[in-house]
TORROPA-520290 format. One record per residue: x, y, z of N, C-alpha, C, CB in turn; residue in one letter; residue number from 1. Coordinates in pm, 1 decimal, m for minus. Atoms other than C-alpha are relative to their C-alpha. Last residue first. Glycine has a CB too. Example, Ala and Ser with C-alpha at 12.3 -4.5 7.8 and 13.67 -1.06 7.14 Angstrom:
m82.0/m119.0/m6.0/1367.0/m106.0/714.0/m77.0/109.0/73.0/41.4/46.2/m141.5/S/2 $
89.0/m119.0/0.0/1230.0/m450.0/780.0/90.0/120.0/0.0/m99.2/2.7/124.6/A/1 $
END
This chain:
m85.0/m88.1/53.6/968.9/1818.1/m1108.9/m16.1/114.9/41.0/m0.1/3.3/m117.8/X/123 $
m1.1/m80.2/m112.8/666.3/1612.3/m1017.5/146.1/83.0/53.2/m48.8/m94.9/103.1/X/122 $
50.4/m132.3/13.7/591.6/1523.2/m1329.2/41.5/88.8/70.7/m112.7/9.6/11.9/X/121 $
m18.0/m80.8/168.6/619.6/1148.0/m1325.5/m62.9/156.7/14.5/m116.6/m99.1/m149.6/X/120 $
m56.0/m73.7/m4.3/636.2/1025.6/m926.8/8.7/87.5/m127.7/84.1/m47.4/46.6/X/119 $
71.7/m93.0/m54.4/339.7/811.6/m956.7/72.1/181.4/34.6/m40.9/m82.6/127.0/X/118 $
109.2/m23.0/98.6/505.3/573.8/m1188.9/m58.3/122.5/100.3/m114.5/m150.5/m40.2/X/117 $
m93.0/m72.3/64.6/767.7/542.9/m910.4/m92.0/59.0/m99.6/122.4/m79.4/m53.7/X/116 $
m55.6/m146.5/m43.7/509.4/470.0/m689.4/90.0/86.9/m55.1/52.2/m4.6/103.3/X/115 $
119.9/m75.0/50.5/336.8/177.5/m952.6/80.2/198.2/116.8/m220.8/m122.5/81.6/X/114 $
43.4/m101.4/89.7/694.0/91.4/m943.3/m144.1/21.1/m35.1/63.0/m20.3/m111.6/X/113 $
m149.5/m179.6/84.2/750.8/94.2/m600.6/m25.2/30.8/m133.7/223.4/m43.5/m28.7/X/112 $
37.6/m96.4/m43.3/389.8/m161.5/m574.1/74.6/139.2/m15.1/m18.1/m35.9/105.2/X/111 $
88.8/m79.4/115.0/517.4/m389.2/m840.2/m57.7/132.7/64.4/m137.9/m98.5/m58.2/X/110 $
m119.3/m87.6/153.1/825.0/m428.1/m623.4/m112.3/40.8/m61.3/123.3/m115.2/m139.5/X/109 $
m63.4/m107.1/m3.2/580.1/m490.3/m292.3/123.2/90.3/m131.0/52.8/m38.7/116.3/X/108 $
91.3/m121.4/m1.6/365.1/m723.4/m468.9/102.8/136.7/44.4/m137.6/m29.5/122.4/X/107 $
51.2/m22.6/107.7/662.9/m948.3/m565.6/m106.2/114.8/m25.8/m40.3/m108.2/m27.1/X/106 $
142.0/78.9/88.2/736.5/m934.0/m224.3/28.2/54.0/m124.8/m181.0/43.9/49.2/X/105 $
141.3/m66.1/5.2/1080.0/m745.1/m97.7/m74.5/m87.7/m71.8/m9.7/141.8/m65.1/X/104 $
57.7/1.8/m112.2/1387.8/m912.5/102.4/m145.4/113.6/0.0/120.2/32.5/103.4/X/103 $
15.4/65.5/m128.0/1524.5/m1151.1/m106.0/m28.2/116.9/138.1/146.4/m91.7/19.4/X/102 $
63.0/81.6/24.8/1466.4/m986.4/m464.4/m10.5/m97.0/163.6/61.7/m55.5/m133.1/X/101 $
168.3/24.9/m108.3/1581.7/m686.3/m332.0/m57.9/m108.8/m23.5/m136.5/104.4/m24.2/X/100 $
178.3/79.3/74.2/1866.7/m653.9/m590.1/m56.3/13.1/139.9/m11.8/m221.8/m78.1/X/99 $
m9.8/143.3/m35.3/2167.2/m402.6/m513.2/m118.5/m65.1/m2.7/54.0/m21.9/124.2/X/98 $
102.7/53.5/m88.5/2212.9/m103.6/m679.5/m0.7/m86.6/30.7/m92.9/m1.6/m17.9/X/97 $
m42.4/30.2/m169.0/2567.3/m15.7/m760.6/m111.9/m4.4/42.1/87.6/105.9/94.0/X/96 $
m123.6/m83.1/m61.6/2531.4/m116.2/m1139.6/23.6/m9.6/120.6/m4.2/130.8/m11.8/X/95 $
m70.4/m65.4/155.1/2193.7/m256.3/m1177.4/56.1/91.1/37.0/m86.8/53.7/m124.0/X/94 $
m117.4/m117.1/m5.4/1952.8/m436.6/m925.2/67.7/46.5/m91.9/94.2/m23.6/67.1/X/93 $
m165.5/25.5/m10.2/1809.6/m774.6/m926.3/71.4/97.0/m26.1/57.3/m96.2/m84.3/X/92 $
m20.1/163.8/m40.6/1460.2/m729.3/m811.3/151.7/0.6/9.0/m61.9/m128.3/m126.6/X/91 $
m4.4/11.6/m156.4/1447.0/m328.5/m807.7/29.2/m137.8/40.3/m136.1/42.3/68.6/X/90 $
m140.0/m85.4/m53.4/1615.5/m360.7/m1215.6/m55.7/m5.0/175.7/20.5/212.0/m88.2/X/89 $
m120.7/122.7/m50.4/1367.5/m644.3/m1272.2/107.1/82.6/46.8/68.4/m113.0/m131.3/X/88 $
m28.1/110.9/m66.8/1056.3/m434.3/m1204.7/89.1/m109.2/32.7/m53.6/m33.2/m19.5/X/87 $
30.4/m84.6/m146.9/1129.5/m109.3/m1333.9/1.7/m130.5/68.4/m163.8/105.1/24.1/X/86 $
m94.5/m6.4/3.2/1154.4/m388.0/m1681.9/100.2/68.9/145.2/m7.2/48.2/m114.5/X/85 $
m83.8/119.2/m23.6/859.1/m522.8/m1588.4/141.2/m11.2/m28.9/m50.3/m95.2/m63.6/X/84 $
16.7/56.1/m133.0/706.6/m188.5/m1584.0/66.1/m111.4/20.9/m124.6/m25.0/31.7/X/83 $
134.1/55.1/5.5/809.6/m56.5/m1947.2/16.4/m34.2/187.5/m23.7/m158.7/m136.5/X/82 $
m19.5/136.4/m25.9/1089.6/215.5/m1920.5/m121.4/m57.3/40.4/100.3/m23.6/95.9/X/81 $
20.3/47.6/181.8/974.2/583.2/m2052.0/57.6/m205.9/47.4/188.6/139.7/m169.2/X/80 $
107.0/m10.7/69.8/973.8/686.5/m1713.8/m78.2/m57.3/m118.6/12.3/79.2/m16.2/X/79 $
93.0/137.7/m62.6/1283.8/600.1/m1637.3/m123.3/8.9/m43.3/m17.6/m14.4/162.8/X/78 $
m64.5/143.9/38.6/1417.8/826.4/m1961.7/m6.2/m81.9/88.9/133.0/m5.5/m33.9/X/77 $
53.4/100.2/38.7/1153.3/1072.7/m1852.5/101.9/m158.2/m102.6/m109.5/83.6/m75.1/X/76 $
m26.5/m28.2/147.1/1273.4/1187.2/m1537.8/m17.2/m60.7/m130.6/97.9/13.9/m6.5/X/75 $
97.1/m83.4/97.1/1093.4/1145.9/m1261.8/17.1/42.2/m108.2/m35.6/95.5/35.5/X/74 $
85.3/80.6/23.9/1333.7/868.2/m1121.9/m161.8/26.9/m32.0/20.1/m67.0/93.1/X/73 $
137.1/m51.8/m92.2/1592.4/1064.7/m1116.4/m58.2/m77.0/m55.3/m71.1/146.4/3.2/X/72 $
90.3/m140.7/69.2/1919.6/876.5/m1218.7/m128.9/m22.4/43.7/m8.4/16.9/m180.5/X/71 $
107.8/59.6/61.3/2169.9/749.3/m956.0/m89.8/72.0/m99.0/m72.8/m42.6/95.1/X/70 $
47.6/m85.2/118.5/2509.8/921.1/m1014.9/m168.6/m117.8/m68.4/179.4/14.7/m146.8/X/69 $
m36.5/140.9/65.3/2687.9/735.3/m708.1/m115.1/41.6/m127.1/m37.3/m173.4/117.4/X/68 $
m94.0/24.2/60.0/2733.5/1142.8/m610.6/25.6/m153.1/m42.4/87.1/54.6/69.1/X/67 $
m96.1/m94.6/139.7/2398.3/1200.5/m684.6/135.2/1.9/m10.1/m14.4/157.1/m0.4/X/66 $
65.4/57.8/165.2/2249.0/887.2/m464.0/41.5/84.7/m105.2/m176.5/1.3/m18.7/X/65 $
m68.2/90.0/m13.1/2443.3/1028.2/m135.2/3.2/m81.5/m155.0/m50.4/m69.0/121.9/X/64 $
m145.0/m53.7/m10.4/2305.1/1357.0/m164.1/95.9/m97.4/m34.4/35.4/48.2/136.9/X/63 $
m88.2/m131.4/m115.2/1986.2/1280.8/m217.9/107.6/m7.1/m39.6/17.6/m14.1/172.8/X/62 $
m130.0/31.9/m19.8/1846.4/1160.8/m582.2/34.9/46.3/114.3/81.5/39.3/m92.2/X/61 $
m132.7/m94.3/51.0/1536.0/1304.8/m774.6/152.0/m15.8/31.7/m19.5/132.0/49.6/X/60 $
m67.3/103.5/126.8/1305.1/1046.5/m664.0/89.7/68.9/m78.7/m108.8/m60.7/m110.5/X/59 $
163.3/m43.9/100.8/1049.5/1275.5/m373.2/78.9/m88.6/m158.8/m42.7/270.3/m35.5/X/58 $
150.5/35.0/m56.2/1210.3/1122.7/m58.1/m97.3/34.0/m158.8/m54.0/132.7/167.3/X/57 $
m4.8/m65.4/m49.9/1613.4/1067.3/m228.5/m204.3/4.2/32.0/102.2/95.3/m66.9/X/56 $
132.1/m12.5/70.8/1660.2/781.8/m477.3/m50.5/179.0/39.6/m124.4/m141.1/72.4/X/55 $
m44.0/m48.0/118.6/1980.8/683.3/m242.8/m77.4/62.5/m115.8/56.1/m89.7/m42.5/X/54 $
m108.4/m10.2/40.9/1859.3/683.0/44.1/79.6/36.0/m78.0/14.7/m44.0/0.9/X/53 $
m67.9/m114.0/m26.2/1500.2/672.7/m59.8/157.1/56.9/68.2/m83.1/36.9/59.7/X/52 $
m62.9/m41.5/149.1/1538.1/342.3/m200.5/m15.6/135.4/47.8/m85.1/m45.7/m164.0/X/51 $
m149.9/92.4/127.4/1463.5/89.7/70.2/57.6/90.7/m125.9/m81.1/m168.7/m114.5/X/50 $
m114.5/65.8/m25.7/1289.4/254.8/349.2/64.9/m44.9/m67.6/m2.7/m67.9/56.2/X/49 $
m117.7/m67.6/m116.6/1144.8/547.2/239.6/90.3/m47.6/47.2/m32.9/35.1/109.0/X/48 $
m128.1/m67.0/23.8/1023.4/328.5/m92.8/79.1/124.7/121.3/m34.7/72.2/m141.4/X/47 $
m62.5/73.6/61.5/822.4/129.8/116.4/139.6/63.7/m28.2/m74.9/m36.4/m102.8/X/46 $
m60.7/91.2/m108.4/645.1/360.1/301.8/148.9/m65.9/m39.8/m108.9/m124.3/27.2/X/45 $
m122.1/m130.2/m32.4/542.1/563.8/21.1/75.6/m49.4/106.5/m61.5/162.2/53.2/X/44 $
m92.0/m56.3/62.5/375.6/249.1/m103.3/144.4/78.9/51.4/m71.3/69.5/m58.2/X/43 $
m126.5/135.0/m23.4/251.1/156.1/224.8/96.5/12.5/m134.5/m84.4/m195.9/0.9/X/42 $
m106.1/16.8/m165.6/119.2/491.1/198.1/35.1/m98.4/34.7/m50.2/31.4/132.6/X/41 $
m70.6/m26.7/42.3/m26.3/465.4/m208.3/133.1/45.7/145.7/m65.9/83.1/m100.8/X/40 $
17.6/m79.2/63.2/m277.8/210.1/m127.8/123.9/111.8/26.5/m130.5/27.4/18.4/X/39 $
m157.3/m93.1/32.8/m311.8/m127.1/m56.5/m12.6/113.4/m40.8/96.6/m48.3/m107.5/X/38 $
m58.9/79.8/116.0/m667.7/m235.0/78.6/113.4/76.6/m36.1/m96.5/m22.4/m125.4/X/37 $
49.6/m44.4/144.2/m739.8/m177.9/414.2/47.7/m24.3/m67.7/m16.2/97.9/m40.1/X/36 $
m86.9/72.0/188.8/m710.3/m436.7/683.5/m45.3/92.6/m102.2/m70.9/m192.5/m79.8/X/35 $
m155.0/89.4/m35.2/m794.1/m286.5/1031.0/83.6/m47.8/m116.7/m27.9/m147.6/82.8/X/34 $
m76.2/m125.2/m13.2/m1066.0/m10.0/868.8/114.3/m85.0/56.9/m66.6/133.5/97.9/X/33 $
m28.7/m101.6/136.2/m1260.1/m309.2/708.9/148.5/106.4/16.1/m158.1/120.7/m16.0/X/32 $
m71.8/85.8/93.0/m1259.3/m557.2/1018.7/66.3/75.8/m96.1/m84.2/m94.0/m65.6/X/31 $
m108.2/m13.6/m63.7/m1390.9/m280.6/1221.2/87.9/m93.2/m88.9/m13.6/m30.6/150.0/X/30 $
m41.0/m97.9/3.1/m1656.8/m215.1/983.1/128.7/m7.1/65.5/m83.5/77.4/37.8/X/29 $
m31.0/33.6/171.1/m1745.0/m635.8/946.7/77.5/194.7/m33.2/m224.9/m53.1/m129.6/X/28 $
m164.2/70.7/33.5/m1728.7/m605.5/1344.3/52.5/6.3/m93.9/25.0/m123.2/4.1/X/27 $
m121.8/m52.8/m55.4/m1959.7/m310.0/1396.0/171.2/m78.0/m16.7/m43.4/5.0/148.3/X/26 $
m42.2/m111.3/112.6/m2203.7/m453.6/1121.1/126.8/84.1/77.0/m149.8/119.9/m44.0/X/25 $
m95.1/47.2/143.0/m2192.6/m754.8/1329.9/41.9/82.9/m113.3/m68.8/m99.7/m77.3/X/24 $
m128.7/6.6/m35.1/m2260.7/m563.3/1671.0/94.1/m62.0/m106.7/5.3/m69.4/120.6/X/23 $
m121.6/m69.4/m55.2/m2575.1/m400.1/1533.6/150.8/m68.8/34.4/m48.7/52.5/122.6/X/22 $
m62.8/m66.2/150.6/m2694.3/m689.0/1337.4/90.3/108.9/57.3/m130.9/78.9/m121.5/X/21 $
m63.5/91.8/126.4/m2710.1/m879.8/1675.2/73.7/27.0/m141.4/m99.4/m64.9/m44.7/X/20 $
m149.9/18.6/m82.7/m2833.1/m577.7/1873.7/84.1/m116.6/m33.7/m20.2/m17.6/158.0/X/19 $
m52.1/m127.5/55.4/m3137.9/m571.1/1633.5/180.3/11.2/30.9/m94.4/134.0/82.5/X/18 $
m35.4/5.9/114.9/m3192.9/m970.2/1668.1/70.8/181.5/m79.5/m142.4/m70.6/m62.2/X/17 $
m138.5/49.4/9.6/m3189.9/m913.1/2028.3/19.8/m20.3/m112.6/36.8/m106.8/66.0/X/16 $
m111.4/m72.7/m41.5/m3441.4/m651.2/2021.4/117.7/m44.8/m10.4/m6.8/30.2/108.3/X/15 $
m56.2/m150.1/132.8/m3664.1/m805.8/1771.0/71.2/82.3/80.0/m140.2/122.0/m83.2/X/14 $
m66.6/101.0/140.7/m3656.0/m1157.8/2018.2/65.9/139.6/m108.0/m176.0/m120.7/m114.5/X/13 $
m201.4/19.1/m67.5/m3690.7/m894.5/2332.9/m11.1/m124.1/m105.0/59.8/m62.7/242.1/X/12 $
m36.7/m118.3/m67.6/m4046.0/m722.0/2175.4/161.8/m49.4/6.4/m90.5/31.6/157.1/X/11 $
3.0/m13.2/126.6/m4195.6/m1082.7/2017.8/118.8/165.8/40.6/m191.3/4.9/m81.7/X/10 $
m104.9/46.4/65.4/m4123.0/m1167.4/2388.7/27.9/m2.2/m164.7/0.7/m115.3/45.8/X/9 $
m66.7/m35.8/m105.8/m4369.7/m906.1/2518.4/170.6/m71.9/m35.4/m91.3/m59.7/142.8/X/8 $
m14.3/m127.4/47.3/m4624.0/m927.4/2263.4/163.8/m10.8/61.2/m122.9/128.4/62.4/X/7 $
m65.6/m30.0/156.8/m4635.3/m1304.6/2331.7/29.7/158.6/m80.2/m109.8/m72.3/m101.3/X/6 $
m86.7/42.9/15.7/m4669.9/m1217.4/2700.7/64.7/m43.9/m89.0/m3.9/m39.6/45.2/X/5 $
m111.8/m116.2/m71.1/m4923.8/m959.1/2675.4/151.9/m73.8/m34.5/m25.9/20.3/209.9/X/4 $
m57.6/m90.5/70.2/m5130.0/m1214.0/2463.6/132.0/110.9/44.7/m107.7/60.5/m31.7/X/3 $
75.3/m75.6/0.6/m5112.6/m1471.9/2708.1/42.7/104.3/m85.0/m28.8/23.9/110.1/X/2 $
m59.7/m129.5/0.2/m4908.7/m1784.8/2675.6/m108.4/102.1/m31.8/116.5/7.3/m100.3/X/1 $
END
């Protein structure tokens, strides 16, 4: 092999090794932005579908939830309830709520009340 020609493939080895990292740093980025990590919009998600109803979008109660006399859920007598307690009332419910335990994750309850928790103030 003649110098030219070891120049030449030293040249397209460090090209294909560039275009290599390039397309893996494109996958490990694409990977990233497809799966992000939990955060407070699957939250808000959540509770739109299962408890705003009655709860109402911001936890104060709609229409339907004040006359079955749910209480706000910014107010501080929930508020003041420990988490695992937030947590067994969405599991198995209380009064005319009905449990969730069969059709939300364990993550997803702790997730409502970290959202309920997020609702404090907002009065």
């Amino acid at each position: 092999m003649t110098q030219d020609q070891t120049e030449r493939h030293v040249m397209f080895v460090s090209l294909m090794l560039i275009v290599l990292f390039a397309g893996l740093m494109f996958f490990v980025l694409s990977t990233a932005q497809a799966n992000p990590a939990p955060d407070g919009a699957a939250d808000s998600a959540t509770f739109r579908t299962k408890c705003a109803m009655c709860h109402g979008p911001d936890g104060s109660g709609s229409e339907v939830g004040k006359s079955l006399h749910v209480p706000d859920l910014r107010s501080p007598v929930v508020q003041k309830l420990p988490d695992a307690q937030l947590a067994q009332i969405i599991s198995d419910g209380k009064g005319g709520m009905p449990s969730f335990k069969s059709s939300l994750s364990e993550d997803q309850v702790h997730s409502l009340v970290a959202h309920i928790r997020s609702l404090r103030g907002k009065k």
